[in-house]
KELUMGU-811516 format. One record per residue (C-alpha): residue in one letter; x, y, z. Coordinates in Angstrom, 3 decimals, m for minus. Layout:
N
<balum r="A" u="X" v="Y" w="Z"/>
...
This chain:
263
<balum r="X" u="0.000" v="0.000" w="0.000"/>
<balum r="X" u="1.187" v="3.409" w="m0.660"/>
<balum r="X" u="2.284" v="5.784" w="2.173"/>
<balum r="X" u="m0.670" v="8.166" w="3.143"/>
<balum r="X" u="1.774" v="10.857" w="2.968"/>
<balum r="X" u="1.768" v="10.867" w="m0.809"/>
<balum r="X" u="m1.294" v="9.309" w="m3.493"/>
<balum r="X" u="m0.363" v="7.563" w="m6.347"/>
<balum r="X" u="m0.716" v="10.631" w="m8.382"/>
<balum r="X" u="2.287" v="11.772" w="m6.511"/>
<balum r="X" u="4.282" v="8.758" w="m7.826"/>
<balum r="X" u="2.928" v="8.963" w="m11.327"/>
<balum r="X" u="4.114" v="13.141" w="m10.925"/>
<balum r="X" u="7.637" v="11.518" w="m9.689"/>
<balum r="X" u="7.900" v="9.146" w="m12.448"/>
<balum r="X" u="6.786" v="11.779" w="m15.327"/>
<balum r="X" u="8.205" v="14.865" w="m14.590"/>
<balum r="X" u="11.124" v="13.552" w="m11.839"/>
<balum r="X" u="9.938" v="15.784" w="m9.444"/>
<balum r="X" u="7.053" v="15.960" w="m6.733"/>
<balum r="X" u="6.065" v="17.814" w="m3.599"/>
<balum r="X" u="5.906" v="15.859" w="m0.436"/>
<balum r="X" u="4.060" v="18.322" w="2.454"/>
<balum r="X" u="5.365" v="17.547" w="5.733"/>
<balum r="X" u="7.474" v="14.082" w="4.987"/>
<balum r="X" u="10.147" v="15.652" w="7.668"/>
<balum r="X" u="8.298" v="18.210" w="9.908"/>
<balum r="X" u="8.253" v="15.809" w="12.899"/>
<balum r="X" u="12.370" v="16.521" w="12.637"/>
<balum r="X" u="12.614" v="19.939" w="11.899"/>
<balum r="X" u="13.743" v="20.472" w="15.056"/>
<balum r="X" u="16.303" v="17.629" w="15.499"/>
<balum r="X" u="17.325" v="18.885" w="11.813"/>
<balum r="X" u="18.037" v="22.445" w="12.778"/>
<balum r="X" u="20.030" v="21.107" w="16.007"/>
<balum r="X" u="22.227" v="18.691" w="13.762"/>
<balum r="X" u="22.757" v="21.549" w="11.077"/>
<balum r="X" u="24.433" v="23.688" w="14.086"/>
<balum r="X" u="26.585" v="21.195" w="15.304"/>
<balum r="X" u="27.432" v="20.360" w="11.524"/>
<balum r="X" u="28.422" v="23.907" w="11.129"/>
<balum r="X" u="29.994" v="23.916" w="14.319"/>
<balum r="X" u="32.318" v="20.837" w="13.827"/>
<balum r="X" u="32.540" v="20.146" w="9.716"/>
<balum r="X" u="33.370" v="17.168" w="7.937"/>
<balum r="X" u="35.865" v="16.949" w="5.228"/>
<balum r="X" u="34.397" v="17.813" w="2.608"/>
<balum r="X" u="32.381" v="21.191" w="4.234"/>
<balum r="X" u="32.644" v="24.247" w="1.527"/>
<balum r="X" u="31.974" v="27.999" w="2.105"/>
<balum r="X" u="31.506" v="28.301" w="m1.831"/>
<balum r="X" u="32.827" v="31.776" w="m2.067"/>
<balum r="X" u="32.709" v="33.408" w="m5.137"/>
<balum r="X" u="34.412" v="36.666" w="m6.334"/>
<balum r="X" u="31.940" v="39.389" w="m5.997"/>
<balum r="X" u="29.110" v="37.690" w="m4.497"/>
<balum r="X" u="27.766" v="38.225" w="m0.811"/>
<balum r="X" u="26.987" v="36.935" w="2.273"/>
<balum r="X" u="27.522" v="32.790" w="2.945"/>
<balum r="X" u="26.656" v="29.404" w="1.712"/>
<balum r="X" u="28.009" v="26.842" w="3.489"/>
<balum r="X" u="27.275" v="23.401" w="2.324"/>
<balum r="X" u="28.730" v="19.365" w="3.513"/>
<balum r="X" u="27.873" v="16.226" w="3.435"/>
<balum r="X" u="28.381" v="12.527" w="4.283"/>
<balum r="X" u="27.830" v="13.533" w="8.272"/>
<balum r="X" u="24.714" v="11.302" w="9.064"/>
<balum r="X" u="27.112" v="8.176" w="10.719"/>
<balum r="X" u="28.397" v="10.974" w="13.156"/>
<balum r="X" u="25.330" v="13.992" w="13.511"/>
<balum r="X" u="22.879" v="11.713" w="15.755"/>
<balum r="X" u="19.785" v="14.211" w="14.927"/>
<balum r="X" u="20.590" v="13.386" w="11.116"/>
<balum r="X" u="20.302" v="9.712" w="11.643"/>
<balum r="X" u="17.450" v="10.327" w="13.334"/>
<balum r="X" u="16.037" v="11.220" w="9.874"/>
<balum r="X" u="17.780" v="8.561" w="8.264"/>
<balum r="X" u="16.023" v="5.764" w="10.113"/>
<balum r="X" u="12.463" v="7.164" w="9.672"/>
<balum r="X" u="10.525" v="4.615" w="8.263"/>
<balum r="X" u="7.578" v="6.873" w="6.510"/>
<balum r="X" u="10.654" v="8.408" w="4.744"/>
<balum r="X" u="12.139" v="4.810" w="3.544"/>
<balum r="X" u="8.598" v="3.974" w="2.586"/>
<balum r="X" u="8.175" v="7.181" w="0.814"/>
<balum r="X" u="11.131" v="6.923" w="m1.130"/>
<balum r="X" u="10.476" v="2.525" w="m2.157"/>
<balum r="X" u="7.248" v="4.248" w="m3.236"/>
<balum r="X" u="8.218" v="6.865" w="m5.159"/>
<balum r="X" u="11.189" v="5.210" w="m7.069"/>
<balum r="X" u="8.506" v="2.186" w="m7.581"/>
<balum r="X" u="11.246" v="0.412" w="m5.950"/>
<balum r="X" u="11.230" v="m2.683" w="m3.178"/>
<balum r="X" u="14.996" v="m1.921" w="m1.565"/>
<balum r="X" u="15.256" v="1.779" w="m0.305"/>
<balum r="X" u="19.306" v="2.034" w="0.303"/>
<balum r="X" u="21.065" v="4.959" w="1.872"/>
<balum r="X" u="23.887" v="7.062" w="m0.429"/>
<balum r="X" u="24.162" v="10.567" w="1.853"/>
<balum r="X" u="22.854" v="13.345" w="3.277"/>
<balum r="X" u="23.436" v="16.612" w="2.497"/>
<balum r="X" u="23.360" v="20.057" w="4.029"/>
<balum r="X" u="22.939" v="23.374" w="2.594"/>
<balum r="X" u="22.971" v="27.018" w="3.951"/>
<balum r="X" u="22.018" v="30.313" w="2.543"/>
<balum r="X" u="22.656" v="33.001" w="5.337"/>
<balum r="X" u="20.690" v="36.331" w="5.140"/>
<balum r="X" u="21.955" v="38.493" w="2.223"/>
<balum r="X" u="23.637" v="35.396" w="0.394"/>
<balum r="X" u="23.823" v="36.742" w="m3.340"/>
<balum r="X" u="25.267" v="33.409" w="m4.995"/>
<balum r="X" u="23.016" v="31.077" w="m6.500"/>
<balum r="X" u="22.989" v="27.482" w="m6.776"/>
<balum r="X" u="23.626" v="26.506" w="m10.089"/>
<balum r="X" u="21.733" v="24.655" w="m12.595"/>
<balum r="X" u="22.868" v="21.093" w="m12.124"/>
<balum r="X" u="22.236" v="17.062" w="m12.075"/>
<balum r="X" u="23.549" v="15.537" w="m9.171"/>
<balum r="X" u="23.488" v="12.261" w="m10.964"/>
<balum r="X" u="26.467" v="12.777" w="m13.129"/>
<balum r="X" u="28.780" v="13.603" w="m10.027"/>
<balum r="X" u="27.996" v="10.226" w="m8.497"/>
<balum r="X" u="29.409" v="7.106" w="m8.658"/>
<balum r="X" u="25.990" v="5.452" w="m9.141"/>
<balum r="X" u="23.710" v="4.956" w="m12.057"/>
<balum r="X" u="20.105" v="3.620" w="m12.558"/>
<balum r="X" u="16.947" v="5.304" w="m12.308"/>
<balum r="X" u="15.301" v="4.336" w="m9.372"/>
<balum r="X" u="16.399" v="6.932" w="m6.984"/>
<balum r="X" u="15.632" v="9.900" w="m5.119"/>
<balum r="X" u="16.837" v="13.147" w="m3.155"/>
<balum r="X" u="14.469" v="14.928" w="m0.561"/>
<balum r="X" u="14.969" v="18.580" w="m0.434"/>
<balum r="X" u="13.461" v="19.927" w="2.568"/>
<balum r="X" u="13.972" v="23.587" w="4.076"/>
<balum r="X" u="14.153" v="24.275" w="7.663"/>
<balum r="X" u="12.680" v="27.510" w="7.400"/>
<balum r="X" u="9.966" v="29.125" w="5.308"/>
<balum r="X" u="10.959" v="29.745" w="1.910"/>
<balum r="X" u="9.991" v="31.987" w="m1.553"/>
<balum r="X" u="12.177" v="33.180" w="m3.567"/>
<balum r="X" u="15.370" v="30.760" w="m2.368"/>
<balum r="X" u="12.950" v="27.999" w="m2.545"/>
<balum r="X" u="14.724" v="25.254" w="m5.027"/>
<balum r="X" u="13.727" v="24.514" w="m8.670"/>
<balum r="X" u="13.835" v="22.160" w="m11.085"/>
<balum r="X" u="13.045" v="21.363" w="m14.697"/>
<balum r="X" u="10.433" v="18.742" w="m15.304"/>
<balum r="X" u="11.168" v="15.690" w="m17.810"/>
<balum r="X" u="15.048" v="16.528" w="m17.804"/>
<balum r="X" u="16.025" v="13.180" w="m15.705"/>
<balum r="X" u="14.868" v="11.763" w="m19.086"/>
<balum r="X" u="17.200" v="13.733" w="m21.459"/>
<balum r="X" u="19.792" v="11.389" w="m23.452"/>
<balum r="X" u="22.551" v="13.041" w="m22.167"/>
<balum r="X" u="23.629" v="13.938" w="m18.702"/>
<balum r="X" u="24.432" v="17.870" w="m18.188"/>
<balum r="X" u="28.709" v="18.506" w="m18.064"/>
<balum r="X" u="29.049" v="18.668" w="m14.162"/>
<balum r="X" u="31.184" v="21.849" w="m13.273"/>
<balum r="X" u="32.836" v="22.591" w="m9.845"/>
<balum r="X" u="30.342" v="25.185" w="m8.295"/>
<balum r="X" u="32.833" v="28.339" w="m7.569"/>
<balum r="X" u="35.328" v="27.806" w="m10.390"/>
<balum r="X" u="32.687" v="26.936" w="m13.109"/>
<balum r="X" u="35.484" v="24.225" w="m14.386"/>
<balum r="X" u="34.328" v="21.426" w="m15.657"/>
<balum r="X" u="34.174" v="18.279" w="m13.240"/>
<balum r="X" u="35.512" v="15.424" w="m15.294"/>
<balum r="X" u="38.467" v="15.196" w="m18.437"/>
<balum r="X" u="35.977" v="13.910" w="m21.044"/>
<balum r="X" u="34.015" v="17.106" w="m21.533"/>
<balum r="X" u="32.249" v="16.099" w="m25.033"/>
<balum r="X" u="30.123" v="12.875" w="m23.598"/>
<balum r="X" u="28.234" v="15.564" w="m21.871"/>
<balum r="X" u="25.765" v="18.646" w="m22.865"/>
<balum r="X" u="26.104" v="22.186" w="m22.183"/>
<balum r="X" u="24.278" v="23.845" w="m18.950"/>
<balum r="X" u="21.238" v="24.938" w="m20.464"/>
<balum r="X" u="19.571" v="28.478" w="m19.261"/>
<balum r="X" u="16.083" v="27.195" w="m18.300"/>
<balum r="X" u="14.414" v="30.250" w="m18.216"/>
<balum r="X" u="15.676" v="31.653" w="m21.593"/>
<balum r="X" u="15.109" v="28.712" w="m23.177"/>
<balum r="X" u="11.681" v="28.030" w="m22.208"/>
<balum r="X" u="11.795" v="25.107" w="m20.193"/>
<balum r="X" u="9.474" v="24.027" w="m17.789"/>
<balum r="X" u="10.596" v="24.781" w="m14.286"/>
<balum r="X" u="8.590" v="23.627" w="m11.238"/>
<balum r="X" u="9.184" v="25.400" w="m7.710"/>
<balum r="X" u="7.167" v="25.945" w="m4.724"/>
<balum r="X" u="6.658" v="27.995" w="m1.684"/>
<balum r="X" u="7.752" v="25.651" w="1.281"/>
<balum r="X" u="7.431" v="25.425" w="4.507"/>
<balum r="X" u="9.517" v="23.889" w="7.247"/>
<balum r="X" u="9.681" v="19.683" w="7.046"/>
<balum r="X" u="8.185" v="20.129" w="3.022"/>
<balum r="X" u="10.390" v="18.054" w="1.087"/>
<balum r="X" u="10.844" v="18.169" w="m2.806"/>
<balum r="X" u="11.753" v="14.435" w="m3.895"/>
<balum r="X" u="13.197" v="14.685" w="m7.425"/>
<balum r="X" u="15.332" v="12.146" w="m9.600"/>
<balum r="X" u="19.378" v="12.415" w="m9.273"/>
<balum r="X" u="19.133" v="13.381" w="m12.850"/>
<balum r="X" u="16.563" v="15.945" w="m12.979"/>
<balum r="X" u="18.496" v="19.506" w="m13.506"/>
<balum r="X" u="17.994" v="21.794" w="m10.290"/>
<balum r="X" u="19.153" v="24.984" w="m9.108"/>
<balum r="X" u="18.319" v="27.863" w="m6.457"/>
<balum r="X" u="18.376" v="31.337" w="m6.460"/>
<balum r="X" u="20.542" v="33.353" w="m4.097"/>
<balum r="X" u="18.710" v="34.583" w="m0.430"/>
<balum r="X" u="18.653" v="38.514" w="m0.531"/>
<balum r="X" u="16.015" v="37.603" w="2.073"/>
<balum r="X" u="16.626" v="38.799" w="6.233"/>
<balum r="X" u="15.916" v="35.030" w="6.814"/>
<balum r="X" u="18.059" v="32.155" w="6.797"/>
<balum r="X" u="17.466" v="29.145" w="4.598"/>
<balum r="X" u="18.769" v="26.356" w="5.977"/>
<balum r="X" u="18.614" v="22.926" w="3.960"/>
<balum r="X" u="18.826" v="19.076" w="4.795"/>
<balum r="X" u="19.117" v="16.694" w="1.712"/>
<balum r="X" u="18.517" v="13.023" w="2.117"/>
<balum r="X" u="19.923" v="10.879" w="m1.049"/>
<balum r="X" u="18.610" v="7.185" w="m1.679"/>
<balum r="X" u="18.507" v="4.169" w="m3.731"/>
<balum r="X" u="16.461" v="1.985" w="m5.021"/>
<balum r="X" u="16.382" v="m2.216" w="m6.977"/>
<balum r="X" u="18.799" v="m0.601" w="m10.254"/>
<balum r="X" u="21.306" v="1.432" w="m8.790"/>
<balum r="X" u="24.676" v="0.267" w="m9.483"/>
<balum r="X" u="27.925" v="1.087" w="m8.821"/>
<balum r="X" u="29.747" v="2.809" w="m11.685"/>
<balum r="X" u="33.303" v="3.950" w="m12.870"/>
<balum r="X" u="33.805" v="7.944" w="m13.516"/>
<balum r="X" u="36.966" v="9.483" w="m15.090"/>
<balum r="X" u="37.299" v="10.897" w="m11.874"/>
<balum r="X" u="36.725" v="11.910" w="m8.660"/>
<balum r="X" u="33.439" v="12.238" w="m7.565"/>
<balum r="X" u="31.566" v="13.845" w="m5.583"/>
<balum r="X" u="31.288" v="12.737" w="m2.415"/>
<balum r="X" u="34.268" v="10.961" w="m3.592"/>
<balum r="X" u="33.771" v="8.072" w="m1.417"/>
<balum r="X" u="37.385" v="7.009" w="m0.992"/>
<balum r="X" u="38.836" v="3.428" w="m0.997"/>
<balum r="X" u="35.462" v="1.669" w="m1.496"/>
<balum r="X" u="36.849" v="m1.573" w="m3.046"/>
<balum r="X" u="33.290" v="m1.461" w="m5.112"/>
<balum r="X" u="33.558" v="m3.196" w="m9.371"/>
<balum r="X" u="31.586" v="m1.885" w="m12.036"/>
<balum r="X" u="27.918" v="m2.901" w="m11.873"/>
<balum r="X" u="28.024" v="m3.743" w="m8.180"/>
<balum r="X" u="25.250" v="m3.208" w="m6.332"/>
<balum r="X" u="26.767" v="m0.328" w="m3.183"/>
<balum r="X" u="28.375" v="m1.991" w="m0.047"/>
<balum r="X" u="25.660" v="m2.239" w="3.182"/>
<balum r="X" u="28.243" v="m1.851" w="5.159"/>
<balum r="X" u="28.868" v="1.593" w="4.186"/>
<balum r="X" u="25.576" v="2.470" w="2.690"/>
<balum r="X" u="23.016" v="0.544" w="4.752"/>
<balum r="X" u="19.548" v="m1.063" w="3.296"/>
<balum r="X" u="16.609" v="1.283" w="4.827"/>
<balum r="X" u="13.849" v="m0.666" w="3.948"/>
């Protein structure tokens, strides 16, 4: 049966356009969210980046791959409306953990987030999978967006490193440009949210957020899963999280040991 927190609408939505709005899938953690994101920001991990940019203002700190030692993340992690959420939404019978992920805008933050899929920095590939997006405060015009259908374009969008604007990887020509979305007409979705809203979308589906000139704070926790197809898979390089020393082949299915079955 499918969660009561989404209708099968919701799935068919997810499956279509690779994106849907879930109301409320984390408010009972907003909370224990906010708490973790302190003492994330407080003590960060390795790979914690102030993305500072020539020019812009104010600060957006984002890190991930904290859950294993941020107790009020794995709090989140082990929810089991969210596993069942996400098996239901990737029309998938194994929900896996990849990472978490968190994101903040302080007041007056000029630089955006660009347009992006997350899919092509991983080190997995398959399309049953899923990233909740969920705010921690209210948010308009930082809110994130995302263009509908584009987890099912032929080719994956060239990853670039956020700050430099470099591309990620050597082989530059498997990939396409960034498009523009909104000068070329594309169909973005994006909604007013409210704290413990979460926007599932596809690891594919292009997505990107607009600076916060707000007075507010717009704090972020990202949950990444898997579902039944995902596989492990080689890049020509790093990626991101890089995941070091896995000792994972080609078309493996990802360690539990490291990325433990949810559901």
């Amino acid at each position: 049966m499918t969660n009561p927190l989404i209708s099968s609408s919701d799935i068919e939505t997810y499956q279509r356009d690779g994106v849907v709005l879930v109301r409320g899938l984390f408010a009972h953690h907003v909370e224990a969210l906010r708490r973790g994101i302190e003492r994330n920001m407080a003590d960060p991990g390795p790979y914690a980046s102030e993305n500072q940019k020539s020019g812009e203002t104010g600060r957006f700190f984002d890190d991930y791959c904290n859950w294993t030692r941020i107790p009020e993340f794995q709090e989140v992690v082990h929810d089991p409306d969210v596993a069942d959420v996400a098996g239901d939404l990737m029309r998938s019978d194994r929900v896996q953990m990849f990472h978490d992920h968190v994101l903040v805008k302080e007041p007056g933050t000029s630089m955006a987030t660009p347009w992006h899929q997350d899919g092509p920095y991983y080190f997995v590939e398959g399309q049953q999978n899923v990233s909740f997006w969920s705010p921690l405060d209210p948010v308009r015009e930082a809110t994130l967006r995302c263009v509908a259908g584009s987890h099912r374009w032929e080719k994956e969008v060239l990853p670039t490193r956020w700050v430099s604007e470099e591309g990620f990887f050597p082989d530059e020509g498997q990939y396409m440009a960034i498009p523009d979305p909104d000068k070329e007409g594309l169909r973005v979705v994006e909604f007013d949210m409210e704290p413990g809203d979460a926007l599932a979308f596809n690891f594919r589906t292009l997505h990107g957020a607009r600076g916060n000139t707000s007075d507010a704070r717009r704090r972020a926790f990202s949950l990444r899963l898997i579902g039944d197809d995902a596989r492990y898979v080689e890049r020509p390089g790093r990626t991101s999280p890089p995941f070091p020393d896995h000792d994972m082949a080609a078309g493996q299915m990802l360690r539990e040991d490291w990325f433990p079955v949810l559901r």
